[in-house]
N, C-alpha and C positions, 0 to 999 in steps of 0.2 A: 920248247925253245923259249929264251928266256930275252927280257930286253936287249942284256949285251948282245948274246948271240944273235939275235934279229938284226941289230946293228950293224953289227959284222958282217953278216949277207948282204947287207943293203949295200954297205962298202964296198964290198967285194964286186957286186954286179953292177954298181952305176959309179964306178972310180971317183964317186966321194970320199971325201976323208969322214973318219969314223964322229969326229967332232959336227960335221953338216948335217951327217945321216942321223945324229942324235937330235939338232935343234931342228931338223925336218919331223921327224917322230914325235917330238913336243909340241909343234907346232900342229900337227893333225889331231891327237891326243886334246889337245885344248878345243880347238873350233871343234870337234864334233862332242863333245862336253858339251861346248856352250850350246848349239843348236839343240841338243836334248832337251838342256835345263828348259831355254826360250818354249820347246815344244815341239821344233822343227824336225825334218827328218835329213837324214845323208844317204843319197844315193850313190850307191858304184855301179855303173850297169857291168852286169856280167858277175860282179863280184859280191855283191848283197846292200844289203839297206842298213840303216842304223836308226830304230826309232824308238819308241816311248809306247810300253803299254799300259794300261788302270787295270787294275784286277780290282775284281767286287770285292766289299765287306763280307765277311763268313763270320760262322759261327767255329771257336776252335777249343782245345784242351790242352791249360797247362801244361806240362807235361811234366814236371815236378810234383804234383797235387793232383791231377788228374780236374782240378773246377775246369768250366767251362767259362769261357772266355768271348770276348769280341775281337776278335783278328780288323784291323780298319783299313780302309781304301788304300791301296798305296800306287804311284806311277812308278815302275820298274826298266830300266832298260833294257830293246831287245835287237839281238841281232838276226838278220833274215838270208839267207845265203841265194844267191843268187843263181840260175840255170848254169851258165858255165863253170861253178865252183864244186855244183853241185854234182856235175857230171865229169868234173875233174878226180873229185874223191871219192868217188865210189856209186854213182847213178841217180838219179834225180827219185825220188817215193813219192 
C-alpha cells in the first residue's frame, strides 16, 4: 500500500475528505520525526512504539576492494510492534 492508497482508506473509514486525511498523515509523519530527531520515543499502545536505536562501531569490508574498513556509530530508527498487532498478523514469537 502506498501513500495515496493509505489515503484512501483513511477516507474511506472516517468520512474525511482525502485532502484532511493527507494533512492528518503529514501531520503524524512530522511529530513523530521530530520526537526521534529530539530522542524521544512514540507510544501507540496496542499498536507499537517508534524509537531510536545506536548500533556500535564495527569493524567492516569495502566491498568494492575487499580493505577493511571502520563502519561508525550510527542512531537508526526503529519500529516495535506491539502485542495486539502482533497477534493480529500472524502470533506474537
Amino acid at each position: 500500500m502506498n501513500r495515496k492508497e493509505l489515503i484512501g482508506r483513511m477516507s474511506a473509514i472516517s468520512d474525511l475528505t482525502q485532502k484532511d486525511c493527507d494533512l492528518a498523515l503529514t501531520a503524524f509523519i512530522e511529530i513523530v520525526q521530530d520526537a526521534l530527531v529530539t530522542g524521544d520515543k512514540v507510544a501507540l499502545v496496542g499498536f507499537g512504539t517508534f524509537d531510536t536505536h545506536t548500533t556500535a562501531a564495527r569493524q567492516g569490508r569495502n566491498p568494492k576492494t575487499g580493505a577493511p574498513m571502520v563502519i561508525p556509530q550510527q542512531v537508526r530508527p526503529r519500529f516495535r510492534a506491539g502485542s495486539e498487532l502482533k497477534a493480529q498478523v500472524g502470533g506474537s514469537r
